[in-house]
C-alpha positions in Angstrom: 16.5 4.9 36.8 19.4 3.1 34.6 18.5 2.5 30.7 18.2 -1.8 31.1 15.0 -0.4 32.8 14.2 0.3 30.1 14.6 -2.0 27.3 14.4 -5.6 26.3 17.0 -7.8 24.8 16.9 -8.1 21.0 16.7 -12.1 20.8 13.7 -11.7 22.5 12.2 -9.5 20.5 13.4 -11.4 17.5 11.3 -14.8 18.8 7.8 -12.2 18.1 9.3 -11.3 14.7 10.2 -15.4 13.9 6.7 -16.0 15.1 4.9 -13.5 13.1 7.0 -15.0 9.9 5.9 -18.3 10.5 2.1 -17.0 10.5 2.3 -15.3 7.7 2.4 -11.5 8.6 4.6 -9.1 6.3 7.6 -8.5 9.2 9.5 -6.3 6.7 6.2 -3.4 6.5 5.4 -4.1 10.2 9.2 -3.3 11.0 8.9 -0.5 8.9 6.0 1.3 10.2 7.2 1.5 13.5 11.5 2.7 13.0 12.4 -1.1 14.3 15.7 -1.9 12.2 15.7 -5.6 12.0 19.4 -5.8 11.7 19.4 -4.7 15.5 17.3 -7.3 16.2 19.9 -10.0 15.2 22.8 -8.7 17.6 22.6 -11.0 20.4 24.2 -7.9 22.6 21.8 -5.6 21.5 18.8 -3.9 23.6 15.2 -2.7 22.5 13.8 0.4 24.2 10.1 -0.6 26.1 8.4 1.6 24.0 9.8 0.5 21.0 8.7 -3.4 22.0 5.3 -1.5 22.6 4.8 -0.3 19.2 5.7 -3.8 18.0 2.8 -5.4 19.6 0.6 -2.7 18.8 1.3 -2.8 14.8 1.4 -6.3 15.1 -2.0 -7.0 17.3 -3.7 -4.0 14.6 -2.0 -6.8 11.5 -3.0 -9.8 13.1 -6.4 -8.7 14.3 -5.5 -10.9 17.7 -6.1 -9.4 20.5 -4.4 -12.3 22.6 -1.8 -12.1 20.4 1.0 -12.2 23.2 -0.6 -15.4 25.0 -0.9 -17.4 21.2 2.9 -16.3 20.6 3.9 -17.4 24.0 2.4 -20.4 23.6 4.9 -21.3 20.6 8.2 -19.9 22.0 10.3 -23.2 23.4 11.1 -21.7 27.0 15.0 -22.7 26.0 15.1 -20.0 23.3 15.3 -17.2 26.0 18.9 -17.7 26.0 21.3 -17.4 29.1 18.7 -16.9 31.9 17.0 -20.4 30.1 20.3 -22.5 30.4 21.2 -21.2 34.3 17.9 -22.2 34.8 18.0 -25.6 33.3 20.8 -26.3 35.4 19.4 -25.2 39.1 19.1 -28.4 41.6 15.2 -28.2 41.9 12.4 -25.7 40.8 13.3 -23.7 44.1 16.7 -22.7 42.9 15.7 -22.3 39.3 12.8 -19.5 40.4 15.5 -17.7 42.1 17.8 -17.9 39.4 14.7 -16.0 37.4 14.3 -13.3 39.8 18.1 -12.9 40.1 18.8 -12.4 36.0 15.8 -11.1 34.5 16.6 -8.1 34.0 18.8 -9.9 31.3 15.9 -10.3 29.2 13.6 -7.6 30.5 14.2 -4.9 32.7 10.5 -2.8 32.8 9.3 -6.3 34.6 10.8 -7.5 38.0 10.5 -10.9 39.2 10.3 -12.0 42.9 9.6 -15.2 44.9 7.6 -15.1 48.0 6.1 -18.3 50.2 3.2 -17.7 52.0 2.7 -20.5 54.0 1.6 -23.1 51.8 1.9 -21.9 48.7 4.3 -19.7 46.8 3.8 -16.9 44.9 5.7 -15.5 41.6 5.4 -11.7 41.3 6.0 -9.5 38.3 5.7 -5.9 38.7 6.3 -3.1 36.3 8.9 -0.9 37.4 9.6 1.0 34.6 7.2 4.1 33.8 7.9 3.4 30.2 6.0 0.3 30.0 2.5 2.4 30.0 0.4 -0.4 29.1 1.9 -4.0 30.4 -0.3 -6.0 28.9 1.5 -7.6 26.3 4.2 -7.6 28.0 2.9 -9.2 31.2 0.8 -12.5 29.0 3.8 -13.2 27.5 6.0 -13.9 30.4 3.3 -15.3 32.4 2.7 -17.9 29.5 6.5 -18.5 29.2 6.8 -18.8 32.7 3.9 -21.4 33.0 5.3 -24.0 30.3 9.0 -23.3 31.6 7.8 -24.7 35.0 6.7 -27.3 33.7 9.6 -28.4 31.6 11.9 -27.9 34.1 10.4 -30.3 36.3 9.2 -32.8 33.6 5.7 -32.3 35.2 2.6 -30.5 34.2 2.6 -27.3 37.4 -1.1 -26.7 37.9 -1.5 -23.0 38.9 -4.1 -22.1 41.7 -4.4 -18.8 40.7 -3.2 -16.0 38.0 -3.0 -12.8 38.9 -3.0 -10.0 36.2 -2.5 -6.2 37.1 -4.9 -4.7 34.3 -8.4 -4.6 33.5 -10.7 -8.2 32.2 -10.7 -7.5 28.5 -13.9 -8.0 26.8 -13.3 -11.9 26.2 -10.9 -13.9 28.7 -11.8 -17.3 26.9 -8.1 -17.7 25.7 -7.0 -16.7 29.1 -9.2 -19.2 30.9 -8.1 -21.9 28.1 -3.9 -21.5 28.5 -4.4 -21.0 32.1 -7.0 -23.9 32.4 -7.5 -24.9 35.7 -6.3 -21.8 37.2 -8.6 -18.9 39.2 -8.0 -15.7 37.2 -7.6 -12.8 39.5 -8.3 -9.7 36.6 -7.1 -5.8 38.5 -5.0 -7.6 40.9 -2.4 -5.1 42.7 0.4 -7.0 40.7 0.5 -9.5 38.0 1.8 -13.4 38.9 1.6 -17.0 39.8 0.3 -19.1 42.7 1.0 -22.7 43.2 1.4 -24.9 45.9 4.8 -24.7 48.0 5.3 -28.6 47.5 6.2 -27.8 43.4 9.4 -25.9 44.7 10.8 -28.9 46.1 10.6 -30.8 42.7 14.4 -31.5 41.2 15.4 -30.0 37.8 15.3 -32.8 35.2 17.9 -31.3 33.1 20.2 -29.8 36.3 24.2 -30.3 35.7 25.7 -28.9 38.4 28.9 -28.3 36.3 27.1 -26.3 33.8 25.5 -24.1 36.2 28.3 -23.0 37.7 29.2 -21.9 33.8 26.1 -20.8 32.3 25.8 -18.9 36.2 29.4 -17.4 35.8 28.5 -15.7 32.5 25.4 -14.6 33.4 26.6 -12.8 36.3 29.2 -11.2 34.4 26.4 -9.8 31.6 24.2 -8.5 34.4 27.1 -6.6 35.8 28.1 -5.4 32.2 24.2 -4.3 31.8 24.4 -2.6 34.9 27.3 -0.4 34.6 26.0 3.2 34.0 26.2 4.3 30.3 25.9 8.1 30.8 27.1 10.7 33.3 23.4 11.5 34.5 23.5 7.4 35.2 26.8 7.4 37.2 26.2 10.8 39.1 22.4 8.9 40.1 24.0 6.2 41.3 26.4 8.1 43.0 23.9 10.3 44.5 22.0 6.9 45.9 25.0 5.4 47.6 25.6 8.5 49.2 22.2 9.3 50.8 22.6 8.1 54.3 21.3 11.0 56.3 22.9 14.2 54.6 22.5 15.8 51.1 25.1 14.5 48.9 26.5 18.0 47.2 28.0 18.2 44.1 31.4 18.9 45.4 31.1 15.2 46.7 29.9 13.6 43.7 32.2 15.4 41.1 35.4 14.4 43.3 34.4 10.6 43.6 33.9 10.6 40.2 37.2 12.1 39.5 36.0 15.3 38.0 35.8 18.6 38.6 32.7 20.5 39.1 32.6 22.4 36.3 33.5 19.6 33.9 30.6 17.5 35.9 28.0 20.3 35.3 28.6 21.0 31.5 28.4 17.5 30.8 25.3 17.4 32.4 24.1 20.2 30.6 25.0 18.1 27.4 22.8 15.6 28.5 20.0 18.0 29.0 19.9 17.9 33.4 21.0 19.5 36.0 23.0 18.3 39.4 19.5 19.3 41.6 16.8 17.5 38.8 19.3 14.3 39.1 18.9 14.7 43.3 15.5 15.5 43.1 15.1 12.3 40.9 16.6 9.5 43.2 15.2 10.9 46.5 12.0 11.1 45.1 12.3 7.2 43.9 13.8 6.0 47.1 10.7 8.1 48.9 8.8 6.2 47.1 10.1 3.0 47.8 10.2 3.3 51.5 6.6 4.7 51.6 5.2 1.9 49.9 7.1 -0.6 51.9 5.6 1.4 54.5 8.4 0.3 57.1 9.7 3.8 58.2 8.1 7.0 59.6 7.7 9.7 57.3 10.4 11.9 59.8 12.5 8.7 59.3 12.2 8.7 55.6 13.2 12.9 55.4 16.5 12.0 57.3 17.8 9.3 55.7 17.4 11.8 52.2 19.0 14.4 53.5 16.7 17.1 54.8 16.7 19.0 57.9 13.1 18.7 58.6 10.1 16.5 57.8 8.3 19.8 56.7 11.1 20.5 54.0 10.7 16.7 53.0 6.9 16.8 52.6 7.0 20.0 50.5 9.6 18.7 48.2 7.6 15.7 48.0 4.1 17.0 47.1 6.2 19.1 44.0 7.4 16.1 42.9 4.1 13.9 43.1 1.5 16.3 43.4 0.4 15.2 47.2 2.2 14.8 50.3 4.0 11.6 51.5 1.3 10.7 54.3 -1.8 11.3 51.8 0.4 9.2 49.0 0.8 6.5 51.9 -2.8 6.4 52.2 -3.2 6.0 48.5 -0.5 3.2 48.6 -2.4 1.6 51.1 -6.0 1.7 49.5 -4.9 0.6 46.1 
């Protein structure tokens, strides 16, 4: 998994610290106590690791004494302050466009959190799901953008967007009365299987208030070209990973292979993975276990159909790889998949 799975921007992080500030709460000792070096926070460029972000709300929840801190702060960040991803938005032909623009860039702003669209007859839902294993406790993380997303709507299409349900994938705290108040209106759906938005299907067919179809096609051209710069790998293990991945299409990918498209030799490959603390076989292991994982959730493919397209010669081979990796065998972790 590539690092902007891992982190946040810093201007987003920086809106928390401004808000904090204007409550009140000693930013400097909250910075302190957790490593977060505010001058990092002010590079526009720069990106936050999730659990750093974690710590944040943590020490700033424990100096608040809010629980709900993340809905309150949401609640005060203007939806244009998220930068980039905010101005393509702004600029989208109707509220149909704009949500796709969101799923397509948000990984400029967060990358633990994707964003999909799906319509389901009538009514449409927006879906966030975790998908980095770093973000151990998406709470924070998940009222916030819910909140921003709900007031963004709603700007957008110079309309207030009443919400039929919200889904949130973690347990009712003790009080939801904040909940129920920003969300009024809404059915709160508490240990859903992921976190989003309902509404009806007719709200995507509402035109952008603010849409320039000039300025799109800038504030679209630069964003495009900062996802890409975001993507690019930024170590070997990253670049030999993604290597790996384009490669799997029913054989193992051997090292011989990778080194040479990457224009090295195989010693050279394996002793600067050795500097980076992994081996060739733990970076294989890695991605076939994550693509596993993928196709047994989407639950599209047979399990034999699933060991060839990794590589191995049997389905046996494949289900004893896979239980070392995850501790049970594909079809018992299908079933799991399934009943969750």
């Amino acid at each position: 998994m590539t690092q902007e799975a891992h982190s946040i921007s810093a201007p987003s992080v920086g809106l928390l610290l401004h808000v904090l500030r204007q409550q009140g709460q000693d930013v400097d000792a909250i910075c302190q106590q957790i490593g977060l070096n505010q001058r990092l926070v002010q590079d526009v460029n720069a990106r936050i690791s999730v659990e750093l972000v974690q710590e944040l709300w943590n020490a700033s929840i424990a100096a608040t004494g809010d629980p709900d801190l993340a809905l309150h702060v949401a609640e005060i960040i203007n939806p244009t302050a998220m930068g980039t991803i905010a101005y393509v938005m702004m600029n989208a032909a109707t509220l149909h466009e704009s949500l796709q623009k969101l799923c397509k860039y948000q990984d400029i702003v967060c990358g633990a959190i994707q964003t999909s669209l799906e319509v389901q007859g009538q009514q449409a839902i927006v879906k966030l799901q975790v998908v980095s294993p770093a973000l151990r406790h998406p709470r924070n993380a998940v009222d916030s953008e819910l909140v921003i997303y709900k007031n963004a709507f709603s700007a957008l299409v110079g309309q207030p967007v009443q919400f039929k349900q919200v889904l949130f994938a973690y347990p009712k705290p003790a009080s939801i009365k904040e909940h129920e108040r920003v969300f009024s209106g809404a059915e709160l759906v508490f240990d859903a299987a992921f976190s989003g938005l309902v509404l009806d299907l007719a709200y995507l067919k509402l035109p952008v208030v603010t849409a320039n179809p000039e300025l799109n096609q800038l504030f679209e051209k630069y964003a495009d070209e900062y996802l890409q710069k975001l993507h690019e790998p930024k170590t070997i293990q990253e670049r030999v990973q993604r290597e790996i991945a384009r490669l799997l299409k029913g054989e193992e990918p051997g090292i011989n292979t990778v080194s040479r498209n990457l224009a090295m030799s195989v010693r050279s490959l394996q002793s600067k993975l050795k500097e980076e603390g992994v081996t060739y076989q733990a970076l294989l292991d890695e991605v076939r276990k994550e693509i596993a994982v993928k196709h047994l959730q989407d639950n599209q493919n047979t399990i034999s159909d699933i060991a060839y397209l990794l590589g191995f010669a049997e389905p046996s081979v494949f289900s004893r790889s896979f239980k070392k990796w995850t501790g049970m065998p594909p079809a018992v972790y299908r079933q799991s998949m399934a009943a969750a």
